[in-house]
SESENU-482003 format. One record per residue (C-alpha): residue number from 1; x, y, z. Coordinates in steps of 0.05 Angstrom, whole numbers, plus 5000, padded with zeros to 4 digits. Example, Ala and Ser with C-alpha at 12.3 -4.5 7.8 and 13.67 -1.06 7.14 Angstrom:
<atoms>
(1, (5246, 4910, 5156)) (2, (5273, 4979, 5143)) 
</atoms>
This chain:
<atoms>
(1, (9196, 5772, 6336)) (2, (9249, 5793, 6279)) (3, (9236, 5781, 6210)) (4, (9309, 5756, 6209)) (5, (9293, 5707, 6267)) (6, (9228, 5682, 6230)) (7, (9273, 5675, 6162)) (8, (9328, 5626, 6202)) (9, (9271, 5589, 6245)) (10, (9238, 5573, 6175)) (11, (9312, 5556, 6137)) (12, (9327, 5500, 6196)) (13, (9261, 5474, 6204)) (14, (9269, 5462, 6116)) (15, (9334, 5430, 6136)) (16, (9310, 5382, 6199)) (17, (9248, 5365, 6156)) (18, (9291, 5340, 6105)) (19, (9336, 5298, 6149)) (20, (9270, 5269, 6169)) (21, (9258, 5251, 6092)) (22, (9183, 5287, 6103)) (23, (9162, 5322, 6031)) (24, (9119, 5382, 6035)) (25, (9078, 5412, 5981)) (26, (9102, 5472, 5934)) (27, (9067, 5520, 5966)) (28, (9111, 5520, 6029)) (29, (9173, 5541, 5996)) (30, (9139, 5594, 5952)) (31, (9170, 5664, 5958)) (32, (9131, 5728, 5980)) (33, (9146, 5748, 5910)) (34, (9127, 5680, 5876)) (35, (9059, 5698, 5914)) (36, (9050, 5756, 5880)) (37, (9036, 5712, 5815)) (38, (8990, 5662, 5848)) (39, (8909, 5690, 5827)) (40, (8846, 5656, 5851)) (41, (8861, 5594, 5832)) (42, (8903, 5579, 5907)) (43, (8848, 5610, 5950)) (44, (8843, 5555, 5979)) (45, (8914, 5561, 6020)) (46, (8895, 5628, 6037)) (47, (8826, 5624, 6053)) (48, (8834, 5556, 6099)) (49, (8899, 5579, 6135)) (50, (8955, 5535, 6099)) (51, (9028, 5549, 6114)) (52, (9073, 5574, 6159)) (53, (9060, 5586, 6221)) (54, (9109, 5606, 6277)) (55, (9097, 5634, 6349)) (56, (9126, 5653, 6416)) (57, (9064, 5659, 6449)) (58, (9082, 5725, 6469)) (59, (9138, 5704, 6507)) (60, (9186, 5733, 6472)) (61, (9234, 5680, 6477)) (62, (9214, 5620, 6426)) (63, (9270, 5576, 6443)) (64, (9234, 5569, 6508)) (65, (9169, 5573, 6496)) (66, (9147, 5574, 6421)) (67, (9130, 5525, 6368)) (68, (9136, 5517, 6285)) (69, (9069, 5494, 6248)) (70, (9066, 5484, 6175)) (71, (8981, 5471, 6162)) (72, (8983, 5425, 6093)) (73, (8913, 5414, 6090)) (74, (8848, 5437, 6126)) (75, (8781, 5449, 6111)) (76, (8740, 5517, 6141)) (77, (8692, 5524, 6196)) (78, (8652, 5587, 6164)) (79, (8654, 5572, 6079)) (80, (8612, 5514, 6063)) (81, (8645, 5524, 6001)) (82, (8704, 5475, 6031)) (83, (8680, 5405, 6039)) (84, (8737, 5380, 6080)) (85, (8727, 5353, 6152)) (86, (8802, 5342, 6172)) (87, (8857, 5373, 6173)) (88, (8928, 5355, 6179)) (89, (8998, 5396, 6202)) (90, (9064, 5386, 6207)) (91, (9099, 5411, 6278)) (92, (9171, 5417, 6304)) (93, (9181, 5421, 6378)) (94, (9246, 5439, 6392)) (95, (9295, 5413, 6449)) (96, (9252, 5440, 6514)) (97, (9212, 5491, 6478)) (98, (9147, 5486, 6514)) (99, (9078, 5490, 6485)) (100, (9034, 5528, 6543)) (101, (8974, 5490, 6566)) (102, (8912, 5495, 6522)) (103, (8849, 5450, 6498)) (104, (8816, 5457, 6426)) (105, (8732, 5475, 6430)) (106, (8718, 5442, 6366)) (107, (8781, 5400, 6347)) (108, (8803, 5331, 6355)) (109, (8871, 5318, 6343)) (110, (8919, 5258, 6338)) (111, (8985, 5278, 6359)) (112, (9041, 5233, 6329)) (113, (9126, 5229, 6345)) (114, (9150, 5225, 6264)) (115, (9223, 5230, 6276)) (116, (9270, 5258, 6319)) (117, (9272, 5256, 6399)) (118, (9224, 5237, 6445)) (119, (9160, 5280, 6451)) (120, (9131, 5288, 6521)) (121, (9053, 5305, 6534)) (122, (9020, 5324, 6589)) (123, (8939, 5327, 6600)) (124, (8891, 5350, 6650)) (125, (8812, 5342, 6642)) (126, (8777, 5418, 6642)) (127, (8723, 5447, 6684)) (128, (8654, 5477, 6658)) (129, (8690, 5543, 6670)) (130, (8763, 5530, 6639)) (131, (8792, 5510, 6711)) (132, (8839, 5453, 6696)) (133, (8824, 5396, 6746)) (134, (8860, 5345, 6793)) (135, (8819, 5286, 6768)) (136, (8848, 5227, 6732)) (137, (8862, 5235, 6651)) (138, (8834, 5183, 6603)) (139, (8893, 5171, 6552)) (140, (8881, 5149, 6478)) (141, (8948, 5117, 6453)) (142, (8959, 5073, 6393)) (143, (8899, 5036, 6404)) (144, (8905, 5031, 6487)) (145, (8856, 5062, 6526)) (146, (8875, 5079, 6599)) (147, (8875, 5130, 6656)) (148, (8930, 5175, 6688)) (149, (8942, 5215, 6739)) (150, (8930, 5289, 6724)) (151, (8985, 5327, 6698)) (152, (9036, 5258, 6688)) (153, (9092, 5253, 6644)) (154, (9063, 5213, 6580)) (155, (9131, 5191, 6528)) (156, (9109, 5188, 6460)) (157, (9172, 5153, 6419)) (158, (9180, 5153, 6339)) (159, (9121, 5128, 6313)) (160, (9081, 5134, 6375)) (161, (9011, 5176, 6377)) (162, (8963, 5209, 6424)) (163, (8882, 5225, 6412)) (164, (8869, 5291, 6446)) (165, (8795, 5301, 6452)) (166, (8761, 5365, 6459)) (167, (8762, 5401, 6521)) (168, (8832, 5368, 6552)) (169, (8889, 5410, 6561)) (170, (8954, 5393, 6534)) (171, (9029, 5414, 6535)) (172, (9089, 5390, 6504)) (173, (9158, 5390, 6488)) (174, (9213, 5351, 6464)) (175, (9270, 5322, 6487)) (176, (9348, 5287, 6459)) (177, (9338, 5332, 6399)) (178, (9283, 5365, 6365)) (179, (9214, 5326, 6344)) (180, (9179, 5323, 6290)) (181, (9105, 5318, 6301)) (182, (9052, 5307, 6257)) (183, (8978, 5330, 6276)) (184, (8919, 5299, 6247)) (185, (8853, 5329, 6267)) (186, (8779, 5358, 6249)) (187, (8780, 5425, 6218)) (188, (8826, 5473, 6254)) (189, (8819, 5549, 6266)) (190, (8874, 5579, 6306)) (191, (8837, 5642, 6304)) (192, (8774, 5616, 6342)) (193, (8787, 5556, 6374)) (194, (8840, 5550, 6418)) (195, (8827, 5560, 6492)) (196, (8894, 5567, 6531)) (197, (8900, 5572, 6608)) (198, (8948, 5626, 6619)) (199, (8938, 5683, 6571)) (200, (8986, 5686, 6514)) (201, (8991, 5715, 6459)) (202, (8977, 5677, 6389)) (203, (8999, 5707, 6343)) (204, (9071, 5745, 6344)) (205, (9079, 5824, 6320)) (206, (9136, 5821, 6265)) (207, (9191, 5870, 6274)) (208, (9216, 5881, 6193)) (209, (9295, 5879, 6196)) (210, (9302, 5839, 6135)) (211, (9255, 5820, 6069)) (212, (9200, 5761, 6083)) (213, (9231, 5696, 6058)) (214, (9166, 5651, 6066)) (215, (9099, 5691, 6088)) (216, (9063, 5669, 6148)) (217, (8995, 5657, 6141)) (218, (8975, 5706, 6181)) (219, (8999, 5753, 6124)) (220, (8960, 5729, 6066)) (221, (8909, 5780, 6084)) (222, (8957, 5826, 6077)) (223, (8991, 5805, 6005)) (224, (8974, 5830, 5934)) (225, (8921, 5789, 5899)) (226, (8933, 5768, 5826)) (227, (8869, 5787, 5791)) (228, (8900, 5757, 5722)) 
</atoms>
């Protein structure tokens, strides 16, 4: 993906999330050079993987298939020296933008429509050796309990919610507009922990054409530390 791209994807996502009257925390909107200030005092964001994140899945076309995560609070799989156990993200699915097909090893995640269009999920129960499988789906919605058929069309509308345990496979996308989801879950680690059936590519390589307006968190590695 372009830097440029990136830079617009993140400037209408600030815009929709404001017609949606969601607030985010400071950190979001802080600028690569504002970053450059920040000293061990915000390891936190770093170290547990808060922020931007945006990805095409290596399609190369994230209109189509792609999504936009912001992470505004998680706690860390590997440093004990986080005591959170949740974690909690903000999503937008745009009009038909697919999410491929993937489960979560060690995450359990509510899924919930906060604005826009309708979200549409579909789920399918996995095998001991990642097969997905043609059995019938136990749904978790708002409270209802209930089975459907593998792979069927499940409408979540504003306000609505979904439980995705461990181990089921999920895709989604929106539709009359773009959605905002949030995403409640246990800790998340996109690094280790996602397990998606056709192989795609996580994390996108960034071709510079313009300067970084908000870094990824993917890049934090990368940034200057503030030792003041």
């Amino acid at each position: 993906m372009k830097r440029s791209e990136i830079n617009r994807i993140m400037k209408n996502a600030l815009e929709f999330i404001k017609e949606q009257n969601f607030h985010l925390p400071p950190f979001v909107t802080w600028t690569y050079e504002e970053w450059k200030e920040k000293n061990e005092e915000y390891d936190e964001i770093k170290e547990n993987m808060l922020g931007w994140d945006i990805t095409d899945f290596g399609s190369g076309d994230f209109y189509n298939t792609g999504l936009l995560m912001i992470t505004l609070r998680n706690g860390n799989l590997f440093n004990p020296k986080y005591k959170k156990t949740y974690a909690e993200k903000l999503l937008i699915s745009l009009e038909g933008q697919v999410t491929p097909y993937h489960f979560h090893w060690k995450k359990m995640e509510d899924i919930i429509n906060r604005g826009g269009g309708l979200l549409v999920v579909k789920c399918y129960n996995s095998g001991p050796n990642g097969e997905m499988l043609d059995t019938p789906v136990t749904i978790h919605k708002d409270g209802r309990t209930y089975q459907v058929a593998a792979g069927e069309r499940i409408e979540l509308k504003n306000g609505e919610s979904i439980t995705l345990p461990t181990g089921q496979y999920h895709s989604f996308w929106a539709e009359n507009g773009p959605c905002l989801i949030g995403e409640v879950s246990t800790v998340n680690d996109d690094n280790v922990d996602n397990r998606f059936y056709d192989e795609v590519g996580r994390f996108p390589e960034i071709e510079e054409d313009e300067p970084i307006l908000y870094p990824l968190f993917s890049e934090y590695p990368n940034m200057p530390k503030n030792t003041r």
